[in-house]
C-alpha positions, 0 to 999 in steps of 0.5 A: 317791351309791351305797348299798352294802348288806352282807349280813354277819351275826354269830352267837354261839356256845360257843367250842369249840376255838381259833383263826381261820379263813376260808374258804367254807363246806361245807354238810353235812346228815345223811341224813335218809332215814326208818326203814321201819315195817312188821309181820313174821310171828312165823316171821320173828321169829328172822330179824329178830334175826340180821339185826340181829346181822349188822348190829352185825358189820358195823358194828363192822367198819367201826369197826376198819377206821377204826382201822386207816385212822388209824394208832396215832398217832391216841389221841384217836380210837381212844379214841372208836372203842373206846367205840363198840365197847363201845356196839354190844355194850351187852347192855341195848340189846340185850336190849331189842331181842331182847324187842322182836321178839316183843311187836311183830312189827315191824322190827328198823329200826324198833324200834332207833330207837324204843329210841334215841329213849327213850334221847335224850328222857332224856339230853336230858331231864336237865337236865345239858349233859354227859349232854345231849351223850352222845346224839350218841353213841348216835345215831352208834352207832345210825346206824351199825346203821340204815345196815348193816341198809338198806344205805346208803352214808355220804357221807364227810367225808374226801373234801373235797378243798379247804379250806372252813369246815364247817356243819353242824346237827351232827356225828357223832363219827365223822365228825370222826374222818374229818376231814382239818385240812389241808382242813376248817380250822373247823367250825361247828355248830348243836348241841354243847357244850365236852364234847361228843366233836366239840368234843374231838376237834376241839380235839385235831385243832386245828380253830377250832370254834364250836359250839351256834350254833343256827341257823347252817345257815339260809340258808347259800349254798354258798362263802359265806366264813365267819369261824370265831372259835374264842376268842370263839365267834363265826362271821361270815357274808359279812363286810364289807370291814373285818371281813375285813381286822380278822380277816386282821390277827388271823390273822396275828399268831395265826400268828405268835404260834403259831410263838413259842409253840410254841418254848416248848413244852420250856421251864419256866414260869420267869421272867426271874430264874429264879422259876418255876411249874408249869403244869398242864391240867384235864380233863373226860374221859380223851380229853382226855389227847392235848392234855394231853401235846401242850402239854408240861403238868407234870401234871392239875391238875384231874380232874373225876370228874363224867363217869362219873356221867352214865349215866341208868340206873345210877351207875358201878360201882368197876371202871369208875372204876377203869379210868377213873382209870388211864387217865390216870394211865398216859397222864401217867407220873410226872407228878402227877393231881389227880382231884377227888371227886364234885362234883354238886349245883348245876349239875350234877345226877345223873339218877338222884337226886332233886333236887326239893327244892333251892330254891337248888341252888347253896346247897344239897346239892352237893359234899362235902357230897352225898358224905358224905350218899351215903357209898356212892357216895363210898365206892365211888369212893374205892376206884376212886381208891386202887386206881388210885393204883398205876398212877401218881402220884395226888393225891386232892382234895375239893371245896367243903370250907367247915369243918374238920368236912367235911374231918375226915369225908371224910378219915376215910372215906378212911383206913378204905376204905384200911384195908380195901383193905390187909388184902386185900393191894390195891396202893395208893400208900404216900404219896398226898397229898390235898388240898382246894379252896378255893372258900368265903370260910369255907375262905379265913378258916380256911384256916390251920387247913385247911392243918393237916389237908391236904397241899395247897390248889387255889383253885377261883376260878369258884365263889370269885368266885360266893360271895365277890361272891354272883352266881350265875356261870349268871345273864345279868342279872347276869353284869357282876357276876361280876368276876375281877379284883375286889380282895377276889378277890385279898385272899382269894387271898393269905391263902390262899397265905399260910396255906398257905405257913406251914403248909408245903404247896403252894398252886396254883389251878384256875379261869378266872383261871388262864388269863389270862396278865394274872391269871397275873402276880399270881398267881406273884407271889403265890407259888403253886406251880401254876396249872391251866387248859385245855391250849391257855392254857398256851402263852400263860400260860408266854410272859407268865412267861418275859417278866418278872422276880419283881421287876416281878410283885411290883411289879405285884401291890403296885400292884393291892392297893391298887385298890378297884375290878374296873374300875381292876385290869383297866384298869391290868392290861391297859395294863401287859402291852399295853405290855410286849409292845409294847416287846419287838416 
């Protein structure tokens, strides 16, 4: 009897960017090459700082030379390379370079990468994932000058000329940019995060990447075949025979599924008797539009602001807001843009604000109430907020709101920066709907009088749940706890959506729940308006509306009312799409 070993090893990770992929690997590593140290005379001081000038020319030519090599069509990318532009010019990185030289007489080399290294440890340092993640944008930036002033050549990932799975402890932005899809068909990383610029961009050249898998490099053989599973975030490594068959099977039906759904892409959201929703995307970041529009999205459902509000050093002034929100509302048309106000505290916490004293962070000074605390900083983006509204059709939306008295003070703080913007004869939209999320059971059990005051609702269902089941969503141990499809989910949804309706305004929904094409059912049957979810989920959401009538939906969600349990919901939920689809292949 023979034994047969298998070296097959399984590694999890964050699911950046769907789909499957199987192919050998292409190890990629970094340079590595050291940064010389070593003393200048101060007559060479002068020298030093123009040579590093140079070198930032240099390196902002080669920038404008892969915008060229890339073409027009190319927005997601060109984006990214115009924020690296304004990095390699950043005038406090570069007085802090100029003041340098002299107190040090040391090399240019040497003292880039030290002021870099500062500038990493406290992104990193911050606690916040976002902000952790823009490090690796001023490493490629800096990277970049390190290469101009040494004069060495970058290894370019545009020259892989067969297709292959690329591993890698990490991945420079503008490296990605240079990937060609056709031959790096998945990507696996060591570091990198949802937000990160590698993640988007590989989300908007539809590379399956799994990322922040922390050890993936180690022990990796050239052309081992890796299994990239970019929707569950798992990368299997020399899988077994029967691995390999289930995830052939898988990418097949993925294929087929694609070619379906891309069909769907200029129908509405509508069901088979002609009840239809509207399916909007939620953003991070403005480089995500690309996907936005390439999904045929009727609009930005959820914008969050918290981005702008990562630097370090300084919060955002109003005309970096400003020009922020009128990016995307442009790049959208006539199409509405829900942008949600500052929405820190809990989780996601500003660097340059003093959190020391939250016992319970996602209880405490978060949201709406951190803004009407720090009116300024809510006042300031505001303004940025009204005066983009000329620029397209804004929507303006609070967060976390749990009683009237929030609403009432935000609002009031909203209509005197208006008042004040129009005695200065400041373009504004003359009808700007503004709305609220509902993301208490406090909002929920007066949401008819919340909708007295609002123009619409967006149920935030992540936190809904949090609250409502009292499971902190971040916490491992009890994460079997955090249960979607729990009934009294579904009760507080209704009255939500019932209150609203009676009152007159639309009711639409921004969380997770949102994209499962299962929970999608129950909610148009519950009469929502809107339902908002990252671009890639719209596809299979609208195919499960188009495949049922209002009646079945209806019939469904009578059903699952009366369950008592997550469990019982989820089971019979899941049975009854497996069989609806089974009957129409």
């Amino acid at each position: 009897m023979s034994v047969i070993f298998t070296r097959m090893r399984e590694f999890k990770g964050i699911p950046a960017s769907p789909g499957i992929a199987i192919h050998h690997a292409f190890a990629h590593y970094a340079d590595s090459v050291p940064v010389p140290r070593y003393s200048v005379p101060e007559s060479e001081v002068e020298n030093e700082w123009h040579r590093y000038q140079s070198a930032v020319e240099r390196a902002a030519s080669e920038i404008r030379g892969i915008k060229e090599t890339l073409g027009p069509s190319h927005s997601d990318q060109h984006l990214l390379l115009d924020a690296q532009l304004l990095m390699l010019h950043d005038p406090e990185m570069n007085e802090q370079i100029k003041k340098t030289l002299p107190e040090t007489l040391l090399n240019v080399e040497w003292i880039l990468s030290e002021y870099i290294e500062r500038m990493v440890n406290i992104l990193e340092a911050s606690g916040d994932e976002y902000l952790a993640e823009r490090s690796l944008d001023i490493l490629d930036v800096s990277r970049r000058i390190t290469n101009q002033l040494l004069y060495r050549e970058r290894l370019s990932l545009a020259l892989i000329d067969k297709e292959v799975v690329l591993v890698s402890p990490n991945l420079m932005p503008s490296e990605t940019i240079m990937l060609d899809p056709e031959k790096v068909r998945g990507i696996a990383l060591d570091a990198g995060g949802r937000t990160s610029h590698t993640a988007i961009l590989a989300r908007s050249l539809g590379i399956p990447a799994v990322l922040g898998l922390r050890n993936i490099c180690r022990g990796i053989k050239p052309d081992e075949l890796i299994i990239i599973d970019g929707n569950r975030g798992i990368v299997t490594v020399d899988p077994d025979e029967e691995t390999l068959l289930r995830y052939r099977r898988k990418l097949k039906e993925l294929e087929k599924r694609e070619t379906q759904l891309s069909g769907l892409r200029n129908l509405p959201a509508e069901t088979t008797d002609g009840r239809r929703i509207s399916l909007m995307a939620n953003i991070e970041i403005p480089e995500e539009i690309e996907s936005v529009i390439t999904s045929n999205a009727q609009g930005v459902g959820l914008f969050r602001s918290e981005f702008l509000f990562m630097n370090p050093r300084e919060l955002p002034d109003e005309d970096r807001q400003y020009r922020a929100y009128v990016q995307v509302l442009e790049a959208m048309g006539d199409k509405p843009v829900t942008i949600r106000t500052l929405d820190v505290g809990g989780d996601k916490l500003l660097p340059s604000m003093d959190w020391s004293d939250e016992k319970n962070p996602l209880l405490g000074w978060r949201a709406i109430r951190f803004c009407l605390e720090e009116e300024e900083i809510f006042r300031t983006q505001l303004r940025a907020m009204l005066r983009a509204s000329a620029h397209g059709n804004l929507r303006i939306m609070f967060p976390l709101i749990s009683n009237a008295g929030e609403l009432d003070a935000a609002l009031g703080i909203l209509e005197e920066e208006r008042r004040d913007l129009a005695a200065c004869g400041t373009p504004m939209a003359e009808n700007l709907p503004i709305g609220i999320m509902i993301e208490v059971p406090s909002a929920v059990l007066i949401s008819d009088i919340l909708a007295l005051k609002a123009d619409f609702f967006s149920i935030g269902t992540n936190d809904l749940i949090q609250y409502t089941m009292a499971v902190d969503r971040g916490n491992e141990k009890i994460a079997p706890l955090y249960q979607p499809y729990h009934p009294a989910l579904w009760r507080l949804i209704k009255m939500t959506v019932d209150n609203g309706k009676d009152a007159g305004i639309a009711v639409g929904l921004c969380g997770e729940v949102a994209s499962d094409p299962a929970s999608a059912v129950l909610l148009m049957a519950l009469g929502l308006d809107e339902l908002s979810m990252g671009a890639f989920s719209i596809p299979p959401v609208k195919r499960i509306i188009r495949s049922v009538s209002a009646g079945e939906a209806s019939a469904v969600l009578e059903k699952v009312m009366t369950m008592a349990t997550s469990e019982e919901v989820e089971s019979y939920l899941h049975g009854w799409l497996g069989e609806k689809f089974d009957d129409q292949e």
